[in-house]
N, C-alpha and C positions, 0 to 999 in steps of 0.2 A: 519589173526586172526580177529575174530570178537573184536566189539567193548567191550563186559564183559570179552572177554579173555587179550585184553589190559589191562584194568581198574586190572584185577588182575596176570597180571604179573608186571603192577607197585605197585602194593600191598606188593607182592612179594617182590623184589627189594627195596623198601622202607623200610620193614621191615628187611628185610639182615643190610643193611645201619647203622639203627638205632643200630641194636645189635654190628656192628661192631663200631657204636660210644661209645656204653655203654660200652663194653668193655675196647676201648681206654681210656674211662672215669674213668674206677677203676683204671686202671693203671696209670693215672692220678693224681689218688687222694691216691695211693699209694706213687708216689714219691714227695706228693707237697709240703713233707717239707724240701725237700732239694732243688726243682728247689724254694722255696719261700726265703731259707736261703740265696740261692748265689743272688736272689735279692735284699734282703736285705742287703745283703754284701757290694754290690756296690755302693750302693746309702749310708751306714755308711761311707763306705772309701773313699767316694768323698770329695773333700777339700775344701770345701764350704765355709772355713773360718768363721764361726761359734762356737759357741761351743757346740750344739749338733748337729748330722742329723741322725734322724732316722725314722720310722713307727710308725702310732699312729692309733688304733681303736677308733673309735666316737660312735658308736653304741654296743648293748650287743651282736647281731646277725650277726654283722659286718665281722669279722673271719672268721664262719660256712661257709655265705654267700659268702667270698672272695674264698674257699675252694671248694666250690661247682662250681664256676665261672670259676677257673682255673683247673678246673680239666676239666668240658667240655671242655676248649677249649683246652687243652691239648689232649683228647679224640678223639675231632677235628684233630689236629694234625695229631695225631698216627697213626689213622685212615682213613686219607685220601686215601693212595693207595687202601683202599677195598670198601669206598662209592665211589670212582671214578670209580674203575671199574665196581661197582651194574648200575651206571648208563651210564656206555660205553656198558654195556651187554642190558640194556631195550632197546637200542637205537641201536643197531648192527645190530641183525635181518632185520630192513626196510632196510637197506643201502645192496650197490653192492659192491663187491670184491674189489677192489680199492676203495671203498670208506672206506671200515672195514679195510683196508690194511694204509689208510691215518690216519683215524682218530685213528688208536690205537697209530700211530708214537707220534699223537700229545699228547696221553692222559701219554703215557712212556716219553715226554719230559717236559710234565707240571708238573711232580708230582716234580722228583729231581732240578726242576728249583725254583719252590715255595719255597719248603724245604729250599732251599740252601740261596735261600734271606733270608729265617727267623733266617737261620743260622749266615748270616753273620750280621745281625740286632742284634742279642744274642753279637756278639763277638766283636763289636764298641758302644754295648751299655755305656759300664763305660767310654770311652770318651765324650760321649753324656753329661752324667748323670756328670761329672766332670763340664766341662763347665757351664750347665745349674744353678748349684748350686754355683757355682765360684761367683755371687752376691750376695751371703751370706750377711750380714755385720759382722762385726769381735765382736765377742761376743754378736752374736745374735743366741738364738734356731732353728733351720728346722725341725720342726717335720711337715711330711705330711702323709698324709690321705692317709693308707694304700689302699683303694681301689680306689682312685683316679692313685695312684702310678700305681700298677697292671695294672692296664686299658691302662693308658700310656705304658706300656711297651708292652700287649697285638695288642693294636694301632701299633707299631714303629715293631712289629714281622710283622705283617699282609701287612703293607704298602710295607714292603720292597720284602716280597714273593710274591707280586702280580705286581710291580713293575719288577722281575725278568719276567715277562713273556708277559709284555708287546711286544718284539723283536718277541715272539711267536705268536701270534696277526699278525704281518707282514708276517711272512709267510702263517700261516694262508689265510689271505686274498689273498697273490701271488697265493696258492695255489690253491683256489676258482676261478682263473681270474679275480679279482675286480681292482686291483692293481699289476699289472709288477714290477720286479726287480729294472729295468731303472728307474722306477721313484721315488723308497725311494733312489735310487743313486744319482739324481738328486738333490734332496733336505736334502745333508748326511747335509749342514753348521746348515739347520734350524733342524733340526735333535737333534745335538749337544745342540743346544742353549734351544730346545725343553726339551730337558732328564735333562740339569740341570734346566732349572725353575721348570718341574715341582718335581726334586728332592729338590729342595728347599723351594716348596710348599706343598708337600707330609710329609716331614719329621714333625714327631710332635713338634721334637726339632730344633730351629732356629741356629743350630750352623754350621759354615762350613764345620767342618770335616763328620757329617753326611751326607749333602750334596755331598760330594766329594766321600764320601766311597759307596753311593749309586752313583751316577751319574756315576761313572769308569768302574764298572762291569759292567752295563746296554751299556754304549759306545761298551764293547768288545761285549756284547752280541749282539748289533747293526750290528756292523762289520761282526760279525759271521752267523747270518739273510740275510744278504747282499750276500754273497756267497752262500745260501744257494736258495735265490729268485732268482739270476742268474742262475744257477743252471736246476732248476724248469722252470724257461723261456726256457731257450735251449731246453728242454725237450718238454716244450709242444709246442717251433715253428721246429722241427724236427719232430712232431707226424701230424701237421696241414701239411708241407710243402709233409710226407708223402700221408696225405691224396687227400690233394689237385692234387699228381703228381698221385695218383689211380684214383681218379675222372678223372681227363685229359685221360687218358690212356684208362681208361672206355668209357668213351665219345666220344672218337678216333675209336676205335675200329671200330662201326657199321658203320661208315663212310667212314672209308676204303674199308671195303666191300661192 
């Protein structure tokens, strides 16, 4: 393709994307008072040992604004499997059969892996949100700043679905030849010690259990990388060791005769 026919099949693609974010975006903004309610839920029922904790708007535009913010990224969300694949499509055409055959693996393992941190982010948040508030002092108000709030939780969604995919990443690289199986095997201890710091520097909230409930998943998924680079090795030293015994055999040949 020429170079104007690229520029406008990402145009294309681009604009797919976008509609498929707007989209996501009304639906969005259709459910955000109840994904806003159960946020608000958790952070009321947290035991902060206070006597009040609840959301507080600062501003008159404040709300709208919050509405508008969570609903794109809700938008975002939703939307993901159809801007990922607008841009696995722009990108597929250059590539060779195995390579379209690799990279869609990756893009069908990134989506449910994402998701699924952001899930599990969602369903350890009210331990989070308990502890964090647990320094209350005892007949004192919590009222915080509704958009500060959101953002934090926006934050501790994002960290943790993208944290799922880091394991991805290693294969990835096995994948490429950058890095061999043998040698994330090699360094499984620093590995370990690697996933909880930086689960413990990633998480917004300082509290242990975040850390632990991030850090756990991420270990299996580690494990499950591991078998999966070994794997991938075998493979590509059976394809070289083939190739190499064709060359020999090649190479034999006229000398015999």
């Amino acid at each position: 393709m020429a170079l104007a026919d690229h520029l406008r099949e990402l145009r294309r693609r681009v604009v797919f994307a976008i509609i498929g974010i707007a989209i996501g975006a009304i639906a969005g903004w259709i459910v955000y008072e109840p994904v806003f309610q159960y946020a608000r839920a958790v952070i009321v029922d947290a035991d902060g040992g206070g006597g009040i904790t609840d959301l507080n708007f600062t501003q008159a535009m404040a709300a709208f604004d919050l509405k508008v913010r969570v609903s794109i990224f809700l938008g975002v969300l939703l939307s993901s499997p159809w801007w990922i694949y607008q841009l696995w499509a722009f990108i597929a055409p250059g590539l060779t059969k195995r390579e379209r055959n690799r990279g869609l693996a990756f893009v069908a393992a990134a989506v449910p892996l994402f998701l699924g941190g952001a899930c599990l982010a969602w369903a350890v948040l009210p331990n989070a949100l308990e502890l964090l508030t647990a320094a209350t002092p005892e007949g004192v108000s919590n009222l915080l700043d509704a958009a500060n709030y959101v953002t934090f939780i926006m934050q501790f969604l994002l960290i943790f679905g993208l944290a799922f995919l880091l394991p991805l990443l290693m294969v990835a690289l096995t994948s490429v030849g950058i890095v061999r199986g043998r040698t994330w095997l090699k360094g499984w201890r620093w590995a370990i010690v690697g996933i909880f710091t930086f689960s413990a520097l990633a998480t917004p909230s300082p509290d242990a259990i975040s850390m632990i409930l991030m850090a756990v998943p991420i270990c299996g998924l580690y494990g499950l990388a591991l078998l999966v680079c070994a794997q991938l090795d075998r493979r590509r030293d059976k394809r070289r060791a083939a190739e190499d015994a064709e060359l020999a055999g090649g190479g034999s040949g006229p000398a015999l005769a």
